[in-house]
N, C-alpha and C positions, 0 to 999 in steps of 0.2 A: 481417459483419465487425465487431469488436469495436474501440471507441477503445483498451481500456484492456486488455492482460490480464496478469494480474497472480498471481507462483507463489508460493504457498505461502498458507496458510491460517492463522499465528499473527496474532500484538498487529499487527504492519506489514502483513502485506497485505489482513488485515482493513479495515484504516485507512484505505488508500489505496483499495479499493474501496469503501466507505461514503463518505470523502469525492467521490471522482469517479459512483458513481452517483448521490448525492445531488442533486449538480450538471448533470447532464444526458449525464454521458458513459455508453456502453456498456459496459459492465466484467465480463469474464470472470475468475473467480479458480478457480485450479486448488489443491485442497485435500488432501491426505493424512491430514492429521490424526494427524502426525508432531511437533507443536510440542511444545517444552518445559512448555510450559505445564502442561502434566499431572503435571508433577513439583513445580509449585509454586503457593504460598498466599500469595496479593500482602495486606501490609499497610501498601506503601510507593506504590500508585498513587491519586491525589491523587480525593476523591469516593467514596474507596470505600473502607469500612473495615478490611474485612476480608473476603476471598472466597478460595474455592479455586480452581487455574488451572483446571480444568477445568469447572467453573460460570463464570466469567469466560468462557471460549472460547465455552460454551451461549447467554452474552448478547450476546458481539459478533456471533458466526453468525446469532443471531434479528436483530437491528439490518443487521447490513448485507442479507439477506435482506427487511428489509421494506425499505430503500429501492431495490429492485431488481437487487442486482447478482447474476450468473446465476454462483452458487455450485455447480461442478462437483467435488462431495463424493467422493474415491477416487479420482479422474481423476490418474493419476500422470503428471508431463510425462516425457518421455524427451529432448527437444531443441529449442531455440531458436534459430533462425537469420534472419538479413534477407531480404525479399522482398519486392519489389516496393515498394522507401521504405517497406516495415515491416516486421514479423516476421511468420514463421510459427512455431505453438507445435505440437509434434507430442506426443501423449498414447499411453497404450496402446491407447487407444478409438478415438483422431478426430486430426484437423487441426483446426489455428484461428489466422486472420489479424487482427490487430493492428494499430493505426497504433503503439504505446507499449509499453513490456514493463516491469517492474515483478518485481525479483524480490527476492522474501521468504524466501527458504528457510534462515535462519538462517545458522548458520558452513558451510553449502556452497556452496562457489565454481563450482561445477564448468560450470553454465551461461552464469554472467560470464567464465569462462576461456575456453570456445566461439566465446561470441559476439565474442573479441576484447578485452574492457575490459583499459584498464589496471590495475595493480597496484602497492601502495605497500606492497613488503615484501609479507607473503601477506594484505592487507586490500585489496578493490576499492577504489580508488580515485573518489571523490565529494566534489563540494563540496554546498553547502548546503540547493542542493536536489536533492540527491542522486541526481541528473543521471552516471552514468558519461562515461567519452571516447568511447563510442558514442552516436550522436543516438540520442533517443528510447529510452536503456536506461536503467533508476535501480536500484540497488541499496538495499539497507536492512537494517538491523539489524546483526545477530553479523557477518555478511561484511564490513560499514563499519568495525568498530568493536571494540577489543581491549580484551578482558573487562570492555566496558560493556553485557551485556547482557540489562537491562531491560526489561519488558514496555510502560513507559511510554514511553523512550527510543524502541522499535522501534515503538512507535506513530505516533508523535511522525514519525519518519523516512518512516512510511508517508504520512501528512498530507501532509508537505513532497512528497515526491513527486506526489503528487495536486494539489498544490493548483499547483507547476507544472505542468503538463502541464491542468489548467486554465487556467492564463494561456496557454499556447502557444496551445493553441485558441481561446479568448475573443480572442488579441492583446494584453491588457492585464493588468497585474497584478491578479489572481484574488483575492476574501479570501470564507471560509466564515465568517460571523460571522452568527449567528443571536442575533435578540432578539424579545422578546415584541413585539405590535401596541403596549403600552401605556409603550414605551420611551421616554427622551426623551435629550435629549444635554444634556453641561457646559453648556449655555447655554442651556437649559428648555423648546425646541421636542421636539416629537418627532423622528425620527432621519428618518424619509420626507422629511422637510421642508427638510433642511438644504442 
């Protein structure tokens, strides 16, 4: 059984499994390889100058890949429902049980509509950390968000959702803030130290 599993394979659900395998949780991501991205040439994501969206997709696939998260490439979900205080994700292929669901599938609603979440106007409904009115549902991107959709933005939304559902588990608020060993803080100790 998977902590984390998480639909769609763009900039958000990339995110959110890179940051949750990162961190120790188990993370299924189910991938189509259906995202806009292929239509577009990011000049506006911050670190990167200039890339085309489907090189861009080739380096988050390799990145979340090398931190483990078990990237199920083609796997199309057909339904998401609660079971047993979590989901079950039903594929063309398989079953797969969840404490957390995580869904990225751009402007389709269609599995937040399933599972119940509310709705504000035709945009899921989420605050900040983009937490649905379902426990343990989070929504992200194009579904959130009326035509703000950004590959940095849907990143960005995938984060937030990972990186609560790491504080859920942990118990305390969660922060992925990675620095070199040779860091120090405002006040000239190293960062271990403080």
């Amino acid at each position: 059984m998977a902590t984390v599993a998480i639909v769609g394979g763009g900039p958000a659900g990339l995110s959110a499994g890179l940051f949750a395998s990162k961190n120790g949780l188990d993370a299924v991501l189910f991938d189509t390889d259906k995202t806009w991205m292929h239509k577009a040439h990011l000049f506006n994501y911050p670190g990167i100058g200039s890339v085309g969206g489907s090189e861009y997709m080739e380096i988050a696939r390799q990145q979340a890949d090398d931190f483990g998260v078990d990237r199920k490439q083609g796997e199309k979900v057909t339904a998401v429902e609660a079971a047993g205080g979590g989901f079950r994700v039903t594929t063309e292929a398989d079953e797969y049980e969840a404490d957390y669901v995580v869904l990225a599938t751009g402007a389709n609603r269609d599995l937040a509509e399933s599972l119940g979440c509310e709705f504000d106007g035709d945009l899921v409904d989420v605050g900040v950390s983009m937490e649905t009115s379902v426990e343990g549902t989070y929504a992200t991107g194009a579904m959130v968000r009326a035509e703000e959709w950004q590959a940095v933005i849907s990143a960005g939304d995938g984060a937030a959702a990972a990186l609560n559902i790491l504080s859920n588990e942990k118990g305390e608020h969660y922060h992925d803030f990675d620095v070199p060993d040779t860091a120090t803080s405002v006040f000239g100790g190293l960062i271990d130290d403080e």
